[in-house]
C-alpha positions in Angstrom: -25.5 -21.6 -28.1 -21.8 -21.7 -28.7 -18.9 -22.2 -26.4 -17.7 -18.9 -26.5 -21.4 -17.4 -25.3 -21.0 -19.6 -22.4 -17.5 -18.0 -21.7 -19.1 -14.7 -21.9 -22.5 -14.7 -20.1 -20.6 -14.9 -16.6 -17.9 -12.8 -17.5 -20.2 -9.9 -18.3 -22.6 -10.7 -15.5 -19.7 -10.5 -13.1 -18.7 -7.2 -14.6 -22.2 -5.8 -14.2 -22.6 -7.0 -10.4 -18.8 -5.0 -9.7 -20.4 -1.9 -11.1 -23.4 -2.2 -9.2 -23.7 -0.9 -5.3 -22.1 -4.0 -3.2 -22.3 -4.5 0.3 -18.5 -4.3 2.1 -17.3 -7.3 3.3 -17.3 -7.8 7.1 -14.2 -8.7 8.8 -13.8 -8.9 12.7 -10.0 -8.5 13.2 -7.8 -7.1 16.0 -5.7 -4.4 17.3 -2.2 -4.5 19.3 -4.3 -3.9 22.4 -6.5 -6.8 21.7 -9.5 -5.0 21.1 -11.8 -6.3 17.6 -12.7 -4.6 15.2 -15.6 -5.5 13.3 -17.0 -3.5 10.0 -20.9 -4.8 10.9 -20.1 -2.5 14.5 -19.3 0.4 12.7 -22.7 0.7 10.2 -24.0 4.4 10.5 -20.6 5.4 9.8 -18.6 6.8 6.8 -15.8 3.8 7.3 -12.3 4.2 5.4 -10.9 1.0 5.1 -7.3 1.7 4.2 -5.1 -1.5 3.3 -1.1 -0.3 3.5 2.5 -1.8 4.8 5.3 0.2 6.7 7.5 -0.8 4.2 5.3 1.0 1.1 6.1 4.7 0.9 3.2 6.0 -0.3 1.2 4.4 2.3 3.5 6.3 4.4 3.0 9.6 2.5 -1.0 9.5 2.8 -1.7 8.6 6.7 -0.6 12.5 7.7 -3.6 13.3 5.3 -5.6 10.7 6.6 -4.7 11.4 10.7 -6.1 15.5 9.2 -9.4 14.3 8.4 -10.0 11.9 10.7 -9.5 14.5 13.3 -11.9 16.2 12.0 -14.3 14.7 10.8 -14.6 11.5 13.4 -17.1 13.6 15.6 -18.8 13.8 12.8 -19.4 9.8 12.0 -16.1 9.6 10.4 -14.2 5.8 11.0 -10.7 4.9 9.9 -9.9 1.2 10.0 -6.0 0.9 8.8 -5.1 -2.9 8.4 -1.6 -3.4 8.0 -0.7 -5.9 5.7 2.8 -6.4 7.4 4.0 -9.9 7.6 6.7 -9.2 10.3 3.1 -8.5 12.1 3.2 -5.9 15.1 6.8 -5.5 15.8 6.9 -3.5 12.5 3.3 -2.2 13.0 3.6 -0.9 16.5 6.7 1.6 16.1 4.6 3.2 13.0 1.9 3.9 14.9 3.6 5.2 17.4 6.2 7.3 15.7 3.2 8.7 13.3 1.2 8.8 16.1 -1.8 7.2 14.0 -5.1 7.4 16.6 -7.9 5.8 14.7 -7.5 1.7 14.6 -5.1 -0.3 13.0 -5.2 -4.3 12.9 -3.3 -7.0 11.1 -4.7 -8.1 8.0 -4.6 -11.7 6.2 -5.1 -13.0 3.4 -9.1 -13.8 4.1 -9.5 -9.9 4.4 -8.0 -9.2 1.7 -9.7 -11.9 -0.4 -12.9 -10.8 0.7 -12.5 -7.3 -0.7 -11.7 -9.0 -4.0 -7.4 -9.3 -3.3 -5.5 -6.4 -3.0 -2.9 -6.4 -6.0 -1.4 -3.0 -4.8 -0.8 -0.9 -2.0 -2.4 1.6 -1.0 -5.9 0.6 -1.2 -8.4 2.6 0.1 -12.2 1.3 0.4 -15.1 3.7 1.5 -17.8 2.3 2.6 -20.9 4.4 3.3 -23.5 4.8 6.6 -25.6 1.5 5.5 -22.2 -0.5 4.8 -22.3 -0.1 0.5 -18.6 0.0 -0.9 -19.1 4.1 -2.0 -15.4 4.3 -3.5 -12.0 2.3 -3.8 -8.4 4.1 -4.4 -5.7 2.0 -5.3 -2.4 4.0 -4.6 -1.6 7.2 -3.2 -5.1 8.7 -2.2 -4.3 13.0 -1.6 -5.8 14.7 1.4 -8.0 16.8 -0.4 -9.4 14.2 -2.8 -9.8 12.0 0.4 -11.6 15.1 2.3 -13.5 15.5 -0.7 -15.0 12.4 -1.1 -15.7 11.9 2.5 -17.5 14.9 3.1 -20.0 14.1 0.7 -20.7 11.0 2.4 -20.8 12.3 6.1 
């Protein structure tokens, strides 16, 4: 075989495995409270994990959708998980989630999380991840309430 088949065989293979169902990532990370979060605790769950910044408008535009259907649909099995990819850390975090009075949790993200969810080359990105813990969908940029509802319906 020729060197170019060699370049290819793993390229396509690795292009075949991303469009196949793959398991998300676990991360255990925490909140301003101190309290960890880890993705493996939250299987039986519809899980949003939404990466974002305070300093990225449309991250800012899509967590009053977001706050909407986690409200209601968390009694339903419905888990946000927003990590903040703020490098000022929680004294830029913490007055966000205050004034926006975000209620599902937020931690601080690095840059293992986000290598383990293949980097994250933009902002917003939202990853769904269904009840047994298979990546169902992932949004990069500004995700609409009702496309978020939507998809997360389905799942629930």
């Amino acid at each position: 075989m020729s060197y170019r088949v060699w370049v290819v065989i793993p390229f396509v293979l690795s292009v075949l495995a991303l469009s196949c169902s793959t398991e998300a990532p676990n991360f255990s990370l925490q909140t301003r409270e101190g309290k960890t979060i880890e993705l493996e605790d939250l299987q039986g769950k519809v899980v949003v994990v939404n990466f974002w910044a305070t300093w990225c408008p449309p991250c800012r535009m899509e967590i009053p959708g977001m706050l909407e259907v986690y409200r209601k649909y968390h009694s339903k099995g419905l888990e946000i998980v927003g990590i903040a990819l703020d490098r000022e850390g929680w004294s830029k975090v913490s007055p966000l989630i205050r004034d926006m009075k975000i209620d599902y949790p937020v931690v601080l993200g690095d840059g293992l999380v986000t290598g383990a969810y293949g980097g994250i080359r933009a902002i917003p990105t939202t990853v769904i991840v269904d009840k047994d813990g298979t990546i169902a969908d992932k949004h990069v940029g500004y995700f609409s309430k009702e496309k978020f509802e939507a998809e997360i319906s389905e799942l629930l």
